[in-house]
N, C-alpha and C positions, 0 to 999 in steps of 0.2 A: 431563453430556455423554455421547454414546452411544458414546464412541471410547475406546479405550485409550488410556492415556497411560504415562507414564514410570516413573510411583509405581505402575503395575500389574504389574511384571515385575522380577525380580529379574536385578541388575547385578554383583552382586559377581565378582570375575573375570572378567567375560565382555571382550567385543570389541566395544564399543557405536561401530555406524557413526552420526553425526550429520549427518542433512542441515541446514545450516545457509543462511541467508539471507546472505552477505558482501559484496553487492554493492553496496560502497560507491565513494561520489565521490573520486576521486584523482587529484590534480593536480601535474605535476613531481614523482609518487613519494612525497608527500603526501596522508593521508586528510582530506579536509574535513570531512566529517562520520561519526563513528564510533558514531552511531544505531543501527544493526542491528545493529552486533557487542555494545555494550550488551545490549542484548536479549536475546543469546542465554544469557549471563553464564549465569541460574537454572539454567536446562537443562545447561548443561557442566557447574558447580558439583555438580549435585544426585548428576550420573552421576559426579564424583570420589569424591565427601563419600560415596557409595555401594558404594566399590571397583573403577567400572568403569571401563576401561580406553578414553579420549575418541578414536575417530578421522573427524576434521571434516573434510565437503567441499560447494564451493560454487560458483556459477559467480560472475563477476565479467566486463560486458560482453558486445560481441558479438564474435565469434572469426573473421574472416572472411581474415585473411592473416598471415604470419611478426611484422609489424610489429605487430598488434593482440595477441600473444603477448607481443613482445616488452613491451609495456609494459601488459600486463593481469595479472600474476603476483599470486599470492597472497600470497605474499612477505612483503611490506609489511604487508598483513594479519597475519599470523601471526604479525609483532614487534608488533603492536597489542595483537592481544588476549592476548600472553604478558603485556605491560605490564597490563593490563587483570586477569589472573588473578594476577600477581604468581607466576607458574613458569614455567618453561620449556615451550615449543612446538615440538616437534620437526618441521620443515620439511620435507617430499620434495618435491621440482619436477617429480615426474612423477605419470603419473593411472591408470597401471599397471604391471606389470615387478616382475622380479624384487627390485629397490632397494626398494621400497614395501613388499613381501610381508617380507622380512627384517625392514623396521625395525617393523612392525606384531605379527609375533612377538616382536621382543625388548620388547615396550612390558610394564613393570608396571601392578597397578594404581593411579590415581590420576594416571596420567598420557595427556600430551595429543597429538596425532599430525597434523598438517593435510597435507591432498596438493593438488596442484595443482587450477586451476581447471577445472572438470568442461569446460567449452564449450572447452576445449580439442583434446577430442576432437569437435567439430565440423568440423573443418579438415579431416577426412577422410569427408566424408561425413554432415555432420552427425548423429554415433551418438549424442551426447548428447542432444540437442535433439528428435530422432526416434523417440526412447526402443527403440535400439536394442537387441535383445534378449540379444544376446551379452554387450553391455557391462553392463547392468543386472547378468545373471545374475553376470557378473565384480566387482564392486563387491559384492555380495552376498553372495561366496564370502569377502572381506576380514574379515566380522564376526559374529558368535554374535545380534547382534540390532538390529534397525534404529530409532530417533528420528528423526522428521521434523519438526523444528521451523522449517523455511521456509517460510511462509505466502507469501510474496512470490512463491514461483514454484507456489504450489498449484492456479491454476487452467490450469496444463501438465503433460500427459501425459511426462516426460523419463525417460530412462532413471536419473536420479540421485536420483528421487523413486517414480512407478509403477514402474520398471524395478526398482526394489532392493526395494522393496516386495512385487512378484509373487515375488519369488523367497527368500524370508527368512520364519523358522516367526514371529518377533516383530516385526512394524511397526506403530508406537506413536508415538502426541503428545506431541511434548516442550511443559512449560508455553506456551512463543509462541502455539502453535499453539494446541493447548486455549485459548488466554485467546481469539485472536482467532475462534474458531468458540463460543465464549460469547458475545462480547461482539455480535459484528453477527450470526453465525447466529441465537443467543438474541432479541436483538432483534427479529431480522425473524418470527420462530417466535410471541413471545408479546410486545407492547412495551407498559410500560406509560403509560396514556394522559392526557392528551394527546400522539402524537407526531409529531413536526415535522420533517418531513425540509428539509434545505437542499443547495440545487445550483446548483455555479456553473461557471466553466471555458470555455474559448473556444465548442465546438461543440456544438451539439444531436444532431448522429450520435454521438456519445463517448457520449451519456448518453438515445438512445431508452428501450433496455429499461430502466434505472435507473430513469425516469419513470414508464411504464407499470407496474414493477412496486410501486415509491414508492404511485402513485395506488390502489393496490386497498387499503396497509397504513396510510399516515399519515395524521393529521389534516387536515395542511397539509403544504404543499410550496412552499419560497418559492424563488423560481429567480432570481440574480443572473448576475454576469458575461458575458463575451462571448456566451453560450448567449442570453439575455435577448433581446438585441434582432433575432430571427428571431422570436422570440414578439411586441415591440412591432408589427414587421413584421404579422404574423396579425393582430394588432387593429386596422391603417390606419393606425400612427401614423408621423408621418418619422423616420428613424432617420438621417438625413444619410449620413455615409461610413462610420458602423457597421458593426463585422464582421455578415455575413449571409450564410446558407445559402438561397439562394433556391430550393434545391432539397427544401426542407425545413417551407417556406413553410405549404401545406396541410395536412401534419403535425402542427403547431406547432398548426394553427386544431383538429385534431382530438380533441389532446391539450388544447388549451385547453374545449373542449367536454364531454370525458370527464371533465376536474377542475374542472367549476365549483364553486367554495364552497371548492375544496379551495389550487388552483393560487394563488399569490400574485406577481405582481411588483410592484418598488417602482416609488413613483409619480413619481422623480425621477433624474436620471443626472447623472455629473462626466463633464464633455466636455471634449477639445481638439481644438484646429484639426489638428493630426498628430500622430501615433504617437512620441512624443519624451518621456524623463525631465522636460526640461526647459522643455515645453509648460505654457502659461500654462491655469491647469485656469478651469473653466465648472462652473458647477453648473444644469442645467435641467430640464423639465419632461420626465417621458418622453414625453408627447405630442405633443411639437413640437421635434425636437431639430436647431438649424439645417441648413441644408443642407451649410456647408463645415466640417462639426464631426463629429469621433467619442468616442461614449461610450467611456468609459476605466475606469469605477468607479459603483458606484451610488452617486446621494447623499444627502445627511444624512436628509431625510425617509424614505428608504427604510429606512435603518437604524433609524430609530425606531419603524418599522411591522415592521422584521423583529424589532426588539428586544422590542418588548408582544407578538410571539408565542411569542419563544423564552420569555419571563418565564412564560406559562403552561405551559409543555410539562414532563412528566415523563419522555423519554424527546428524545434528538434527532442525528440523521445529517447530518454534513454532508461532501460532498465535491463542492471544485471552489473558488476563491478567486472574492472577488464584483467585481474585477476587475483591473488590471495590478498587482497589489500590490511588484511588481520596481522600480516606477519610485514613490519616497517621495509623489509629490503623489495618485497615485491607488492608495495603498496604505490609507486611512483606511479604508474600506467595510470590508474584509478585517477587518482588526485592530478594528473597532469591534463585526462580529459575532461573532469569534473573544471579545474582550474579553464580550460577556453572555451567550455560553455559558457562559466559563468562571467565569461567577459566580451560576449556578445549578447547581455541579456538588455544591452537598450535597443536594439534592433531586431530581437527576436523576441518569438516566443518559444521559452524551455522548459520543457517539461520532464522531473523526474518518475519515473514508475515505482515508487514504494519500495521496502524490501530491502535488500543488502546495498543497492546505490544509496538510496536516502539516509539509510546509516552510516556509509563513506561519508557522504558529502557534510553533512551533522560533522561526524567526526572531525573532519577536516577543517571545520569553522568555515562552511563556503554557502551554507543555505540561503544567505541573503542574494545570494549571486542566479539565483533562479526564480523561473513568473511563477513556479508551480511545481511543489514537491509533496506527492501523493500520499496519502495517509495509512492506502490499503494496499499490500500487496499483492495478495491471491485477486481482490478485485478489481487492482489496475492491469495485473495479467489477463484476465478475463474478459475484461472492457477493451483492451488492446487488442484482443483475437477477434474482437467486433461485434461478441457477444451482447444479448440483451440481460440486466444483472436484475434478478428477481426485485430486490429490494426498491431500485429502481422506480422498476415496473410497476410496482405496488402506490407506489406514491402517485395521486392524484394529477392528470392534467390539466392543463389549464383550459 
């Protein structure tokens, strides 16, 4: 990797500012899922186990009135992952002031320090968000040397990531970070082949440039989910009450043109009469899919056609579920491609793209079955269209 990272720069005493990813699901003050904080574990460990001195900060939500404060506090987090570290997390509920500056001086090393949620200071102008330059510079003044180990907000310019960055002699990859500009940067840079991209997911606008930039790199590109049937659309086929972008229509026909040989969709859809968990499922033809019916999931055949592709692939991206997989009867497609990914993961490399697959595959109890399941998702969409992601950028090369 061309980027500095963590194992590059000496920690011992220092004031190691950690942008972290903690923007986890909380419900009644409860985390649902504590995935990202997981994750961050290597990186805060590495910088204890090193002498340095941890002080983490993250946004969590959007910050738009007193009431979204009220109940977006880091808080909660901060008893997590002291649980999580087995020490003590020393807690400040403010994201600057004099309170903060004290308890960051008195921190030894080896311990850990979390400040409130950065989009906090959005509420006035959004500084964080804006990557205001005052505030960056202030956040920056906090610590002797910067980790950016939140991929999830890498492809935004904010003051808590660029902002601390421009202004700090050491901005450096904590592991996350490194692993996930190995794992899909690497991939898209050099993949070994055959590789198979999969994409699924309600719209075809979410996932233009993913397409177009998919088509110049992979083998195959098999396109499932709600995305799908704008493309059936393109070819004349009926798609009954099918979600569809008909504005997106000619698109579809161009991208269908640009990837012949390449583009794949399956030859068969799980349909029901409405939008309903408890819709009696159909499995039909995608060429003819009644009129008073909407595709809900691809079906069997499909899966078997994406299955003898992924069985070849040495390399493979997938982001987008291949259809409702929220509602159990049209959750099989999902899980049945999830499922032969994840059982050619000793001879490939797999890659999830963040986002509603990684929460399938989670769900499904299958994450062990993959080399790489992305953290971010607007920023692994973004890194997949082959963008450069600010956050990125900002961090130091080597």
């Amino acid at each position: 990797m061309a980027k500095l990272t963590v194992r590059d720069i000496d920690l011992k005493n220092k004031k190691v500012l950690i942008r972290v990813d903690f923007n986890v699901p909380i419900q009644d003050g409860v985390i649902s899922d504590d995935n990202r904080i997981r994750a961050a574990l290597p990186t805060i460990k590495y910088v204890l186990e090193n002498g340095g001195k941890a002080i983490l900060f993250s946004h969590l939500g959007r910050i738009k009135s007193e009431e979204d404060k009220a109940k977006n506090s880091l808080k909660v987090v901060s008893e997590r992952l002291a649980e999580l570290l087995g020490q003590n997390v020393t807690f400040i509920p403010e994201t600057r002031g004099a309170k903060l500056e004290k308890a960051i001086s008195a921190l030894k090393p080896g311990e850990v320090l979390m400040f409130e949620n950065t989009r906090f200071e959005d509420l006035d102008g959004k500084k964080e968000s804006k990557n205001d330059p005052e505030l960056g510079k202030y956040w920056a003044s906090l610590g002797d040397v910067f980790v950016n180990d939140a991929f999830g907000t890498a492809h935004r310019a904010h003051a808590s990531n660029v902002g601390v960055s421009s202004n700090i002699e050491s901005a450096v990859a904590g592991f996350l970070l490194e692993k996930e500009i190995n794992f899909i940067g690497g991939t898209l840079e050099n993949p070994e082949r055959p590789f198979v991209a999969i994409l699924g997911g309600a719209k075809v606008s979410d996932k233009i440039e993913v397409i177009q930039n998919l088509l110049k790199i992979a083998d195959k590109v098999l396109i499932g989910g709600g995305m799908a049937f704008t493309f059936y659309k393109a070819m004349g086929y009926e798609i009954g009450k099918s979600l569809l972008e008909e504005d997106k229509v000619e698109l579809a026909k161009e991208l269908l043109e640009q990837g012949k040989g390449k583009i794949v969709l399956g030859s068969d859809v799980a349909s029901a009469k409405e939008f309903n968990k408890d819709a009696e499922r159909f499995v039909r033809p995608a060429t003819a899919l009644p009129k008073d019916e909407l595709g809900l999931d691809i079906g069997p055949d499909s899966v078997k056609e994406f299955t003898a592709i992924i069985n070849t692939a040495k390399t493979v991206v997938w982001n987008g579920p291949m259809g409702v997989f929220e509602f159990p009867k049209f959750a099989e497609g999902t899980k049945d491609v999830a499922i032969a990914i994840s059982k050619i993961k000793d001879h490939a490399t797999t890659i999830i793209g963040g986002g509603d697959s990684a929460a399938a595959v989670i769900e499904f109890g299958l994450e062990d079955g993959f080399s790489h399941i992305s953290t971010g998702g607007g920023a692994s969409l973004e890194y997949l269209e082959g963008k450069e992601l600010p956050g990125i950028k900002a961090v130091k090369d080597k």
